[in-house]
C-alpha positions in Angstrom: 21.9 67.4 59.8 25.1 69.0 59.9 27.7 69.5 56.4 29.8 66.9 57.8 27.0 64.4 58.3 25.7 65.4 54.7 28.9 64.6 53.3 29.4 61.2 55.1 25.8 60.1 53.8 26.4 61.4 50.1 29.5 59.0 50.2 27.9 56.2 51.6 24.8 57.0 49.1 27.7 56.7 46.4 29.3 53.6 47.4 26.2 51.5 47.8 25.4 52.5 44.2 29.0 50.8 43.2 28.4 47.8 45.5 25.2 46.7 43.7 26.3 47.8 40.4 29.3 45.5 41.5 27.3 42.8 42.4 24.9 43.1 39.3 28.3 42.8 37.1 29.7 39.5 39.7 26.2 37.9 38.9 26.1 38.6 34.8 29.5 37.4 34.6 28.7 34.4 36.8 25.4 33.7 34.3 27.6 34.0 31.3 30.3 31.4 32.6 27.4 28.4 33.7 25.1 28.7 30.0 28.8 28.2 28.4 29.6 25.1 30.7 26.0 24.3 30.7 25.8 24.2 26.8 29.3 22.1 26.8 27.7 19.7 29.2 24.9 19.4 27.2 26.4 18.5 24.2 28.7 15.8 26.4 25.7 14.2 27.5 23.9 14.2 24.6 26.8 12.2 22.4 28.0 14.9 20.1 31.6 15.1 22.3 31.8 11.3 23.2 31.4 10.2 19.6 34.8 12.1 18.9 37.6 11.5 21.3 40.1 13.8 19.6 37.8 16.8 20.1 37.3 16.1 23.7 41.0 16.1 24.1 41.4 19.2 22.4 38.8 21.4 24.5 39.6 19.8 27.5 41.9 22.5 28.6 39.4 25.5 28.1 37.0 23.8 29.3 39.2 23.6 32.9 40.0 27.1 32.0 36.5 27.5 32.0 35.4 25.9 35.5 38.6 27.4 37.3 37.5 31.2 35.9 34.1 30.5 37.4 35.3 29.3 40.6 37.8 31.9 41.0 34.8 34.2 40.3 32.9 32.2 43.3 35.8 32.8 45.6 35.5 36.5 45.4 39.5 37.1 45.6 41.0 39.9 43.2 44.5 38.9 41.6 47.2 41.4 41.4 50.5 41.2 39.5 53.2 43.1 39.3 55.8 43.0 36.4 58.9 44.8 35.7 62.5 44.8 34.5 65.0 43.0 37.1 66.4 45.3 40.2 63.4 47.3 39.5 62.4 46.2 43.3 59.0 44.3 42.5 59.4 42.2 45.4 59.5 45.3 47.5 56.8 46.9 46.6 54.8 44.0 46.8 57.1 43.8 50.6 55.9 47.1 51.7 52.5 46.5 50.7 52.1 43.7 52.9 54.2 45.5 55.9 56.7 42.4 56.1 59.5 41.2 54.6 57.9 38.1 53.2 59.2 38.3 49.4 63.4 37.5 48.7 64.8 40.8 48.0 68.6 41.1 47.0 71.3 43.0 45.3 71.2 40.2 42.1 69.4 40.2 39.4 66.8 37.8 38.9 66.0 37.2 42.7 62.5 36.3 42.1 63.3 33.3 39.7 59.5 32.0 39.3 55.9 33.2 39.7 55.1 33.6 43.6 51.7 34.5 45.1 50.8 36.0 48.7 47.3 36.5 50.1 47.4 39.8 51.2 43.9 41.3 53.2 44.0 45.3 53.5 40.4 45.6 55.1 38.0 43.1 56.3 35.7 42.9 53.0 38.8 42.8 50.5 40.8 39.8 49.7 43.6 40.1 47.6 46.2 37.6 45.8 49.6 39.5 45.4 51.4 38.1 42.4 55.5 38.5 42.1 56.9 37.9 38.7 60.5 37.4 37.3 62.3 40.2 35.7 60.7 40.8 31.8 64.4 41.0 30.3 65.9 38.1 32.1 68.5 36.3 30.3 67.6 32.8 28.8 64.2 34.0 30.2 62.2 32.2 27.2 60.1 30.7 29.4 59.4 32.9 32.0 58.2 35.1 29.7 55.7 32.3 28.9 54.6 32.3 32.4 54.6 35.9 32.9 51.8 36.0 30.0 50.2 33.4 31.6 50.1 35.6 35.0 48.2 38.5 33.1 46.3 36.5 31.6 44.9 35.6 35.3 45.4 38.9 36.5 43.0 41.1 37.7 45.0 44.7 37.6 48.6 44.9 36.8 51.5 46.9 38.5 54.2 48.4 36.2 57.4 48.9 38.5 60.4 51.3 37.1 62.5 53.0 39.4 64.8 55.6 36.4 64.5 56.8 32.8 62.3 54.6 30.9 64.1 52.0 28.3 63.0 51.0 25.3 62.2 47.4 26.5 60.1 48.9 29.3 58.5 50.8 26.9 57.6 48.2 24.9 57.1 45.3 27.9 54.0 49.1 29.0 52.3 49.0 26.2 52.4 45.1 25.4 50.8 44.7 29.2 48.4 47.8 27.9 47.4 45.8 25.3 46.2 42.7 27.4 43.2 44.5 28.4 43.9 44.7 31.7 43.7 48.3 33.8 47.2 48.9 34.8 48.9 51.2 37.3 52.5 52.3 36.7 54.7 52.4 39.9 57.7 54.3 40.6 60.1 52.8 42.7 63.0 54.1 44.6 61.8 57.7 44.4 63.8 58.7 47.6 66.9 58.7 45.3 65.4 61.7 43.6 65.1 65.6 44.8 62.3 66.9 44.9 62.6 68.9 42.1 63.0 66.1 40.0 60.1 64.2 41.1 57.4 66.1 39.6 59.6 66.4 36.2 59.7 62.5 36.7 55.6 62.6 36.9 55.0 64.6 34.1 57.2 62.7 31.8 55.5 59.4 33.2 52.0 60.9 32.3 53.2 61.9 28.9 54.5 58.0 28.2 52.6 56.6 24.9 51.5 59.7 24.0 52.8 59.5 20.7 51.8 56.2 20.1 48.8 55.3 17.9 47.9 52.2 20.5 48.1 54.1 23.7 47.2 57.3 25.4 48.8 59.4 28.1 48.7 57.7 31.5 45.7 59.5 34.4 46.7 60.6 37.8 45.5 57.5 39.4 47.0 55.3 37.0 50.9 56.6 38.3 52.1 56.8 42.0 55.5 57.3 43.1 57.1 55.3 46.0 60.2 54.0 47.9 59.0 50.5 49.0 62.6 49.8 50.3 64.3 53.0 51.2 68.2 53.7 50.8 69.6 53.4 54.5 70.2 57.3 56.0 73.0 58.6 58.1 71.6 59.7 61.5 73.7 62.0 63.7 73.1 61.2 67.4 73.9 63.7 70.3 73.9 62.0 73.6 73.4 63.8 76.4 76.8 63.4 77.9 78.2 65.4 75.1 79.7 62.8 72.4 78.1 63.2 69.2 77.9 59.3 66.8 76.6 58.9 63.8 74.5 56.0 62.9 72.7 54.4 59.8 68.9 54.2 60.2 66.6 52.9 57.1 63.5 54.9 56.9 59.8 53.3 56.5 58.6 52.3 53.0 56.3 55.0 51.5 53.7 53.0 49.7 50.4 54.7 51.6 49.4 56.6 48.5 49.8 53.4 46.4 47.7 51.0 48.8 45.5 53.6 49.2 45.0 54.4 45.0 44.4 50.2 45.0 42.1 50.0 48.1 40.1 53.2 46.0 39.6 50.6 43.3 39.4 47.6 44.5 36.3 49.5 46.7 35.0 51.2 43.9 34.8 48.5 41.0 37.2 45.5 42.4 34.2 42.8 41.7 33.7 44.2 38.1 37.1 43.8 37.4 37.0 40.8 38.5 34.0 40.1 36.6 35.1 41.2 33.4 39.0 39.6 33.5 36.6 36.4 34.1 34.3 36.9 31.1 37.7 38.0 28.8 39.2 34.6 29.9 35.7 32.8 28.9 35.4 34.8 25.3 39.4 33.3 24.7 38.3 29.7 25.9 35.1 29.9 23.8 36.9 31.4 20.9 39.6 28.7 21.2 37.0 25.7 21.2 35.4 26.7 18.4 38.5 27.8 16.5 39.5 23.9 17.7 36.2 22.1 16.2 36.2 24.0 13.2 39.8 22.7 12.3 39.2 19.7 13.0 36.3 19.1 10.9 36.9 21.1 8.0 37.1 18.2 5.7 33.6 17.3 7.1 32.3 20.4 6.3 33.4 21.5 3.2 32.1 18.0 1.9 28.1 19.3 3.3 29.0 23.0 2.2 30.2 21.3 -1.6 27.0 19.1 -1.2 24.5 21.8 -0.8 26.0 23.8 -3.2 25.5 21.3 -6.0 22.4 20.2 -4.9 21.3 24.3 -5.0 22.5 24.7 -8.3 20.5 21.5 -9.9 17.2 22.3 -8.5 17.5 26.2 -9.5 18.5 24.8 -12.9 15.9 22.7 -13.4 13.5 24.7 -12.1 10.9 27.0 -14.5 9.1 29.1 -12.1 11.4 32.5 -11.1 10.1 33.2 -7.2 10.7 29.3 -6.2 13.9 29.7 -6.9 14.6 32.7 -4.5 12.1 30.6 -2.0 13.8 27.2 -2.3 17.3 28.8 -2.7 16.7 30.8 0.9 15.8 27.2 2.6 18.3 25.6 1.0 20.8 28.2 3.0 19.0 28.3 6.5 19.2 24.0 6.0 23.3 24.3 5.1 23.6 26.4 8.4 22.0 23.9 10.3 23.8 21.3 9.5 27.3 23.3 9.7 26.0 23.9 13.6 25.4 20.7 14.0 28.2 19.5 12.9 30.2 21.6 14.9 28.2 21.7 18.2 28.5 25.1 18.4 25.6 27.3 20.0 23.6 29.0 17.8 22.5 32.6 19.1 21.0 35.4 17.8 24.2 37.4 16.9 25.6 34.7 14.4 22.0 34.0 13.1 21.1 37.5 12.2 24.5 37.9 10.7 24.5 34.9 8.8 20.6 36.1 7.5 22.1 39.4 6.1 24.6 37.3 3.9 21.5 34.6 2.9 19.4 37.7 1.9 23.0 38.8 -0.2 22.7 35.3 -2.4 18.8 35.8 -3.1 19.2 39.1 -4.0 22.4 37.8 -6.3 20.0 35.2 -7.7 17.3 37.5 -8.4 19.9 40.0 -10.0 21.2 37.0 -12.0 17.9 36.1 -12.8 16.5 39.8 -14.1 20.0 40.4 -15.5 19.8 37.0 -17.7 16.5 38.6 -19.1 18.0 41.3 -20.4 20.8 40.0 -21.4 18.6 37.1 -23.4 15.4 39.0 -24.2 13.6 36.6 -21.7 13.6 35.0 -18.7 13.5 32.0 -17.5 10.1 31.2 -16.7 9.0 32.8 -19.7 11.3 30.5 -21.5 9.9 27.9 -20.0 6.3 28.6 -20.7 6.1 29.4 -24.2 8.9 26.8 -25.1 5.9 24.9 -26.4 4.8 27.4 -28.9 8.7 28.3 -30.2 11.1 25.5 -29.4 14.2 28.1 -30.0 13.2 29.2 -26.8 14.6 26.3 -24.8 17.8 27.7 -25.7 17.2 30.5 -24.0 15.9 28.3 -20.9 19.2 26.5 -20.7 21.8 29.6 -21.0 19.7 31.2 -18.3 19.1 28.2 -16.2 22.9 27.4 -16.5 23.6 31.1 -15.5 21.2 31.1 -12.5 22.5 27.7 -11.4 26.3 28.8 -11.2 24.8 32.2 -9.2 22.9 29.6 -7.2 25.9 27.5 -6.5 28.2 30.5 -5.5 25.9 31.9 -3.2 25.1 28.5 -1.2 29.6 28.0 -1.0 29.6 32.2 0.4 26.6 31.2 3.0 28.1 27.6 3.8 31.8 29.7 4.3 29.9 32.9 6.7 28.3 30.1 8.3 31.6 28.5 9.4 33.3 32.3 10.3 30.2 33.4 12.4 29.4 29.9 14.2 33.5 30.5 15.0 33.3 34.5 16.1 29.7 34.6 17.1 29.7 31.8 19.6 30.8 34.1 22.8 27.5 36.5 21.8 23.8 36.4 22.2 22.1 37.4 26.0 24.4 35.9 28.3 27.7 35.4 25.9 30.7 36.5 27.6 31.3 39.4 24.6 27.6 40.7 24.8 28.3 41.0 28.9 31.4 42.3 28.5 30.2 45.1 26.2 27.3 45.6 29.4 29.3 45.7 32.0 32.2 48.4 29.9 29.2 50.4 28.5 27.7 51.0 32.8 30.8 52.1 34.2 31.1 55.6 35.5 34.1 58.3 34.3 35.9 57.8 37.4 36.3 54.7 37.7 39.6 52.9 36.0 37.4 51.0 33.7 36.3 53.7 31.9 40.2 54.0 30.4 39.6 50.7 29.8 36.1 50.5 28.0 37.7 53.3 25.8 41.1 51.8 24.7 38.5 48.0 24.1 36.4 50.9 21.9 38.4 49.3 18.8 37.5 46.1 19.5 33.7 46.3 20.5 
């Protein structure tokens, strides 16, 4: 086998290895998406939804949110947006990219007035969606910023297009997109009306761009390319062979081949775990927002339970003589107030939430056994000692009742701080456990190779996982 056939096999060696780890990511994601629709449906036919209309009103829009991510996940098409300032020339990058003018383009600001989408299909296994977007600083734009979050929101990868000197409103409209958790590719546009001296000045201070801010780091080569997706017009001298000599204005081609070809690199590479893990971000909001909904809207409901089982806690350790039941009974007391918080709430109970909720459980026995050992010293007995020899010295049952009533108010607070974790992990922890979309979204970030344009992303997501 020759070098050149070597290499050829090494690459397609390499590229199977992304396509199943690809698919392994599409099929995690997919999982992840129907136990979370699965679990709503579940509690929909079971009564716990039906028997409150206002709470089925409420989560009816993730729960759409929820169906639409997974069928946009079945249809295997990769959304890309592009965002910029007005006469940054969006729509003609997006234009050249598609190799017809089907986009408006013009001189005026604010061509592009609302969201548009184009199917664009650069090889026969990708299909793309090509979002265009209103200018960021439109005026009276209010709302199309609205819908410009709502397009990154969907959005897969994002294009950045300038075409000058960075402002301050594109600098901060860079790093709010950075901060969406989306990968993102900055585009410069128009670079024809720049020597060539300038351009790679231009790329170094591109690279260099939130260097110096605590929230971002400099931009990598692949995530900046320079083009001229609508070139100025060029005067042409023409000599004709009789002699006369004309001069004519001819518009070059757009030069966008290094910018399809850095997005047809990644959309090859890792385009189904990006889509996999925009689809499992969307499902960790959604989730998030449904139990952020419930737990609103029953608070009353539960801080009457939490305020029941705290009293109820407090009497029995009170009244209680013997030292280790009261650790024992205090510990099922908790585990029974978490229960009913769940099922109250209807929220899935996995074993993220559970194990944190145990560490705070064992926190309130261990403050009732410190509360317990701590009244003994403080009272030259315990108790249970109390207790037992209360027959043989009645003084001693004042010693029982301080340290009852002590133990009781320790009992008490501990059952409110478990009854309160309960409500804050059953809220947080719902998106965790073996298929939750946080659990596969730290899976999928913690597989992907250095080259790839998920890395950057696993590592700026580092904060928040």
């Amino acid at each position: 086998m020759s070098i050149l056939e070597r290499v050829k096999a090494k690459s397609v060696d390499i590229m199977s290895v992304y396509r199943n780890v690809q698919e392994t990511h599409l099929n995690r994601a997919r999982a992840s998406l129907r136990q979370a629709l699965s679990w709503y449906g579940y509690l929909r036919k079971s009564g716990q939804l039906s028997s409150n209309p206002e709470l089925v009103g409420l989560m009816k829009p993730e729960l759409e949110a929820l169906n639409a991510t997974l069928n946009k996940l079945d249809s295997n098409v990769i959304r890309i947006a592009v965002f910029g300032l007005v006469s940054r020339g969006k729509s003609a990058v997006l234009n050249a990219l598609l190799g017809d003018k089907i986009l408006q383009t013009g001189p005026l600001n604010g061509v592009t007035q609302w969201p548009r989408s184009v199917r664009w299909q650069p090889s026969d296994k990708v299909l793309v969606e090509l979002i265009d977007t209103p200018g960021l600083d439109e005026i009276e734009g209010e709302s199309r910023a609205d819908m410009a979050r709502e397009v990154v929101h969907q959005a897969d990868l994002i294009l950045f297009v300038v075409s000058g000197d960075i402002t301050r409103t594109e600098y901060q409209a860079l790093l709010q997109l950075r901060r969406s958790q989306k990968p993102l590719i900055l585009v410069f546009n128009k670079i024809d009306l720049y020597p060539d001296t300038d351009q790679g000045a231009i790329y170094q201070n591109l690279q260099q761009l939130g260097a110096g801010h605590p929230e971002a780091k400099p931009l990598l080569p692949d995530e900046i390319v320079m083009v001229a997706a609508e070139p100025a017009a060029m005067e042409v001298r023409v000599e004709w062979p009789d002699g006369r000599v004309t001069y004519e204005w001819e518009t070059p081609p757009p030069q966008v081949d290094e910018l399809k070809e850095i997005i047809l690199n990644i959309l090859n590479r890792e385009g189904r775990s990006l889509l996999a893990l925009n689809a499992l971000i969307q499902a960790r909001d959604a989730e998030a927002a449904i139990a952020q909904k419930t737990i609103d809207l029953r608070e009353k409901e539960a801080e009457e339970i939490i305020w029941q089982f705290t009293k109820y806690k407090a009497l029995a350790v009170m009244l209680n003589p013997i030292a280790f039941l009261d650790i024992l009974g205090g510990t099922v007391a908790d585990l029974a107030l978490i229960r009913a918080l769940a099922r109250l709430y209807g929220l899935p109970m996995t074993s993220y939430e559970a194990g944190k909720i145990l560490k705070t459980i064992l926190f309130s026995s261990g403050g009732l056994l410190l509360g317990e050992l701590g009244s003994s010293l403080l009272l030259g007995l315990g108790k249970s000692t109390a207790a037992i020899t209360s027959g043989d010295n009645p003084s001693n049952i004042t010693a029982f009742a301080g340290s009852a009533i002590a133990q009781a108010g320790i009992a008490g607070y501990g059952a409110y701080s478990v009854g309160k974790a309960a409500q804050v992990y059953l809220e947080k922890g719902c998106t965790w456990g073996q298929l939750g979309a946080s659990s596969v979204i730290q899976e999928i970030l913690s597989q992907v190779d250095q080259n790839t344009i998920l890395y950057r992303l696993r590592q700026e997501l580092n904060i928040k996982y």
